[in-house]
C-alpha positions, 0 to 999 in steps of 0.5 A: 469483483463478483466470483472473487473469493479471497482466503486470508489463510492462502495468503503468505503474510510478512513475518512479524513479531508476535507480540507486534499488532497488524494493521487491517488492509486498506481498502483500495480507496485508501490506497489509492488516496495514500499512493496519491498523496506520496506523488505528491510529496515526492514531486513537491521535493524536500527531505521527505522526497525520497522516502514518500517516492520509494513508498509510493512505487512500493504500493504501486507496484501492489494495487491494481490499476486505477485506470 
């Protein structure tokens, strides 16, 4: 991503409680595992289906393309 210069303080983060820690990012390795691994829940069925499938479109929906 040469030329690529991100300003954390340009960002809008969600609000949180101040006294709440925040997690560092993931890299994009990570979510890219994190999103395969909730297809994969979500495919397999049970009762973490639904949540693991919303959770998955959720970080889709924010990572870029692996293709």
């Amino acid at each position: 991503m040469d030329g690529y210069d991100l300003d954390l303080d340009d960002i809008d983060f969600a609000p949180v409680e101040h006294d709440v820690e925040r997690l560092r990012l993931l890299t994009l390795d990570e979510a890219y595992d994190l999103l395969n691994v909730l297809r994969r829940v979500a495919q397999e069925g049970g009762s973490a289906a639904g949540e693991a499938d919303r959770l998955a479109r959720e970080i889709g929906a924010r990572i870029p393309s692996a293709d």
